[in-house]
N, C-alpha and C positions, 0 to 999 in steps of 0.2 A: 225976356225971361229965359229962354230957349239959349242964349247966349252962357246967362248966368251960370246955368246948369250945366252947362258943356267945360264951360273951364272949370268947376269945381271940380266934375268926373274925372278930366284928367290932371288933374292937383293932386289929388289923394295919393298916396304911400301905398297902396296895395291896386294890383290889377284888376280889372272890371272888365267880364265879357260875357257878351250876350248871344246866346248858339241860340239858332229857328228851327222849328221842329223835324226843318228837312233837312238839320246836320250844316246850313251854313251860316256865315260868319255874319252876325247883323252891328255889331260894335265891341273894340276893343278900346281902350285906353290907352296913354302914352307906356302904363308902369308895366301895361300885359303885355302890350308888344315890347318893350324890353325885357322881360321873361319866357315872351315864345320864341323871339328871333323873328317878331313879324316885322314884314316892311311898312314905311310909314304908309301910304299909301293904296288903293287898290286891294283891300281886304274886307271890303262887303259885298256880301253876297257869293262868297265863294269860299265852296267845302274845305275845309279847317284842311282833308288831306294835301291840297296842291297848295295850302300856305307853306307847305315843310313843317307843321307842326308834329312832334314829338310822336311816337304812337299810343303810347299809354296814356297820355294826359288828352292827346283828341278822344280816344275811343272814352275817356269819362265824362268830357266835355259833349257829345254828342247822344251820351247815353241820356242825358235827362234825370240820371237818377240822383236823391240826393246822397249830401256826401258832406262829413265834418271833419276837418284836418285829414281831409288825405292826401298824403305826401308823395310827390310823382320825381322822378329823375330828370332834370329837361339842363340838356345841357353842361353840363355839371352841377346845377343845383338841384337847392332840396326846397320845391314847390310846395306849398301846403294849400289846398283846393276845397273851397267851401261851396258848395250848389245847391241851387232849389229851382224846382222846376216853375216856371209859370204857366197857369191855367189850372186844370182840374184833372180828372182823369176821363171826362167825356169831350173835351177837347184842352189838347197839349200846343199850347205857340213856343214854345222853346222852354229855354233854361237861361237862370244868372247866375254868373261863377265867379269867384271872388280868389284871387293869387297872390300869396306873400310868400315871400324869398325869404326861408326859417334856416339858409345856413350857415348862417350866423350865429342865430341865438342855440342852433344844435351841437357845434360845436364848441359855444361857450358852456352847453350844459354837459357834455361832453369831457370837458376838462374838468367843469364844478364835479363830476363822477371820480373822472381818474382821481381829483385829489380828497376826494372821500376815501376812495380804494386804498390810497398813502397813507390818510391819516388813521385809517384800522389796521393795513398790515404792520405800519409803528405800535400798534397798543399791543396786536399780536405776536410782534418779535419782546416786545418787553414780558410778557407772561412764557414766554415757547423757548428765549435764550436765557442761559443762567438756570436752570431748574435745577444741577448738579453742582458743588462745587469740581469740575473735573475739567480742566484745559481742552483736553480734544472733546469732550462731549460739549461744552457751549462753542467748538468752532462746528462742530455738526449740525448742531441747533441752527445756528444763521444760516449755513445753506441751507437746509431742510425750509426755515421758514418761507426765502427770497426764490426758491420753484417751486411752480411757474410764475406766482403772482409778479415780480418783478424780471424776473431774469430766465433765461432758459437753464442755464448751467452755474454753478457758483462753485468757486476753490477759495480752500481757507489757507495761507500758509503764515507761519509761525518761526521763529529765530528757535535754532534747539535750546538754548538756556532755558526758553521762555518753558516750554516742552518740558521741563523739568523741575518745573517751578522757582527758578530764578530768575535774579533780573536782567532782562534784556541786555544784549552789548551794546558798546559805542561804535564798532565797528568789527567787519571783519569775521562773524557767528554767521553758518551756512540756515537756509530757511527750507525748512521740513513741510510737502504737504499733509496739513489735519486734516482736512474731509476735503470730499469731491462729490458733488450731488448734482444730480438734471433731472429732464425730462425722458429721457434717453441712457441706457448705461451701456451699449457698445460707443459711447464719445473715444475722440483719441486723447483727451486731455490727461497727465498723468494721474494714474492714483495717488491715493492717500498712503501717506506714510514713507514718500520720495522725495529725494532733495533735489530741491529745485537749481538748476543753474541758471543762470540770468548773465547777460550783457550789461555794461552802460549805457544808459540810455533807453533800455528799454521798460513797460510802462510799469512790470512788476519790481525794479530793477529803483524808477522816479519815485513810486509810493515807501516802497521799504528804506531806502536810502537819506533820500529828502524831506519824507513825513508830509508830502505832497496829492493830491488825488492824481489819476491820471483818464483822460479821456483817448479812445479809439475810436470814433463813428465808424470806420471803414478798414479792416485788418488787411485788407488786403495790398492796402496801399499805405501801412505802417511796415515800414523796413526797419527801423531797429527791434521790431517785434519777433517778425521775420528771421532776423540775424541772429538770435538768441538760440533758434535750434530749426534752421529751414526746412528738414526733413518731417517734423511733427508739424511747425508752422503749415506747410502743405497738406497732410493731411486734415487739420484743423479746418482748413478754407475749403476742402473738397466735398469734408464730412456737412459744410453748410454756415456753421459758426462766422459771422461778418462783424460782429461790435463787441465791443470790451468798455468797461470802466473796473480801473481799479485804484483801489482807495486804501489808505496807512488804517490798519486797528490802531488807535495810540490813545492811552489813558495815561491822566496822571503825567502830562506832554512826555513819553517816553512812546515809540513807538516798538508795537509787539510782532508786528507781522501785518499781510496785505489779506485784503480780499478783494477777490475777481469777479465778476459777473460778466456774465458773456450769452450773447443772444444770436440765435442761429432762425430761429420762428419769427419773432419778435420783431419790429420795429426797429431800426438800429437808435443808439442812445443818444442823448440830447444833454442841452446840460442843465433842464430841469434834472434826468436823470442822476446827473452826476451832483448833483448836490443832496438827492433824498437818497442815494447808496455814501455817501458821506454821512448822514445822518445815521440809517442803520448800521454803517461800521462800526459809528461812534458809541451808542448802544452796547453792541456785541463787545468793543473792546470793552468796555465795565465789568460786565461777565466773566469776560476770559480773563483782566487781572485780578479779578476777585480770586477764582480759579486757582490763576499762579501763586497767589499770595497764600491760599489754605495750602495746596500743595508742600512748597515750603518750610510753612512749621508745623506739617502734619511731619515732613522728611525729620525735622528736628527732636521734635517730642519722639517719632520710632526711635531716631539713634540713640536720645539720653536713655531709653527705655531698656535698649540693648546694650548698654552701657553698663548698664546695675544691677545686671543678669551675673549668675558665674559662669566663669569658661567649664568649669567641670565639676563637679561632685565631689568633694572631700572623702576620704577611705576613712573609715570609720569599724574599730573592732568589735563595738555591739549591735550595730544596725547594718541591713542591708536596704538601701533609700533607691529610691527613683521616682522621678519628676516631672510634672507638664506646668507648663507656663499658657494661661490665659488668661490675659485683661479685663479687670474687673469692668471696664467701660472703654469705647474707644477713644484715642488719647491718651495722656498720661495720666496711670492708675493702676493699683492694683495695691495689695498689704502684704505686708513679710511677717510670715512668721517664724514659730522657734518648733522643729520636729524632731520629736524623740518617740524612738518605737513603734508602735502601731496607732495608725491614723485609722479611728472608729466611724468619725462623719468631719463634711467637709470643715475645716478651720479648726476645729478640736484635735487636740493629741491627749492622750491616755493612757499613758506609758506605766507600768510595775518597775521599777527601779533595782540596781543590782539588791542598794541595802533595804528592800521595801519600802521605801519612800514611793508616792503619787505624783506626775508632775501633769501637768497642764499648758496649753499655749492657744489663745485664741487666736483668729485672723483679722486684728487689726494694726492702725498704723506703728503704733510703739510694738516693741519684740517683749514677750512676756517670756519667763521660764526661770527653773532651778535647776544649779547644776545637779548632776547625780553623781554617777561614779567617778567618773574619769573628766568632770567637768566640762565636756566637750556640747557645743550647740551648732546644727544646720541651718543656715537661712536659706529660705526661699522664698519665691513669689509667690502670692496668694490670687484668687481663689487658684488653689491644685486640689489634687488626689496624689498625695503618695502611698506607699508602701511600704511598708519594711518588717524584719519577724526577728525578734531578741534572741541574741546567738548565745546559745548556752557556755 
């Protein structure tokens, strides 16, 4: 029977050892001495210290006291140590300890974390990017949301067209930096609102060009990185910054500009990385061409606006006029009316007439009015306030 139970003890998936009250070894298992580093042989009866046992896990192993998952360093792994003493408290014959090797299932949980952590700062960038329709405000948005949680440093740059709310070029438009955000703001990375110059080849150089993502684990040893401007490249690498991904904005397959992320604290990137800053670019680009696209025909609707303006004030022998133009809403809008004489409240005129005649002109779309003397009528934009006083 004595047999039976010995080979199931060391069968078992988890370590099994038995410490005697006086701190030495009375039984280990095949799975505990491969988690303490004991030898096979020659390990009863002798203090856990001279097996080379760990010091943290002997000293718990010899305390007697109990203990539910606590987890000891041994080796590089992550022990988890369950004990219960035997005996009572008026006489103690040792402790049973029980060892599972959890570094596995900790760094499985581990990662089930980080990619919790992904899939909120995804729901977070979709509420935090786009709040404005304003080109540079949603490229500030993505970096603001990506430090720290993702990146140490993030740079947004953008083709000028785009900057202006047009469409992207095909080739050959220089790329303006839109924001620069970290954890850090003495970084040597350029500010915002700088043109970027770039090499071929290099990674900002792959994504804007190609429409490509680009990976750097290690800057220091990317020489077309390097080659783009060595003298900042150097201080980049001094200041601490070691990893780069950068990645195309491109919505609507037209690509708008890059984003950078770059990690100096951090981990260097992986290309789990490079595929969820792929995801958030793609995101942000949404944003930013929505952006460009209001931009646009907000530029469009001002100029017809300023279009059907007068360049100047007609000279007029019974009135003396002057004018303010403010939209009745923003966009295109606003009513023209028809002014003669003294303007009493707003969109009304009131005017006594040379041959006493009464005229009137409300503020809306159609022009209302009768001529008077000289049959002469002012347009203007409505809502205004003018003025004017009947010249005798």
């Amino acid at each position: 029977m004595y047999e039976h139970h010995d080979a199931v003890l060391h069968a078992v998936r988890e370590g099994v050892v038995i410490v005697g009250p006086d701190g030495r070894m009375v039984l280990a298992n095949d799975e505990a001495r491969r988690l303490l580093g004991l030898p096979a042989d020659g390990i009863a009866d002798r203090p856990l210290s001279e097996l080379g046992v760990s010091q943290g896990i002997a000293a718990l192993l010899t305390s007697g006291r109990a203990a539910n998952d606590d987890v000891q360093l041994v080796a590089g792994r992550l022990v988890s140590v369950h004990q219960r003493a035997v005996g009572d408290d008026t006489q103690r014959s040792g402790s049973v300890a029980t060892l599972r090797d959890t570094t596995e299932l900790r760094t499985l949980a581990g990662r089930a974390d980080m990619a919790h952590d992904r899939l909120q700062l995804l729901y977070d960038a979709g509420l935090r990017i786009g709040t404005t329709l304003d080109v540079v405000r949603s490229a500030e948005e993505l970096a603001a949301v990506a430090v720290p949680r993702f990146a140490d440093f993030v740079t947004v740059e953008l083709f000028e067209p785009v900057l202006q709310g047009d469409e992207p070029p095909l080739a050959g438009a220089e790329l303006r930096r839109a924001a620069a955000s970290g954890v850090r703001d003495d970084h040597p990375l350029l500010p915002a609102r700088r043109v970027i110059r770039f090499v071929p080849g290099s990674p900002v150089a792959t994504s804007a060009l190609t429409g490509r993502s680009h990976l750097e684990a290690d800057l220091n040893a990317s020489t077309a990185w390097r080659a783009s401007d060595p003298e900042r490249a150097r201080r980049i690498l001094d200041f601490g910054i070691h990893s780069l991904v950068s990645v195309p904005l491109r919505a609507r397959g037209v690509v708008l500009g890059t984003a950078d992320f770059w990690r100096s604290d951090q981990q260097p990137f992986d290309t789990d990385d490079l595929s969820f800053a792929e995801e958030l670019g793609a995101r942000a680009a949404v944003a930013i061409d929505n952006a460009r696209r209001y931009t646009r025909e907000h530029s469009t609707a001002v100029a017809l606006q300023r279009s059907l303006l007068h360049r100047a004030l007609p000279e007029r022998t019974a009135l003396e006029t002057a004018y303010r133009y403010l939209p009745a809403k923003a966009g295109v809008g606003g009513d023209w009316v028809v002014i003669r004489g003294q303007v009493v409240e707003d969109h009304v005129v009131q005017v006594p007439a040379a041959q006493g005649s009464r005229l009137e002109a409300l503020g809306e779309p159609a022009v209302h009015g009768v001529a008077g003397d000289e049959g002469n009528r002012l347009l203007v934009p409505a809502p205004v306030r003018a003025q004017g006083t009947v010249q005798s």
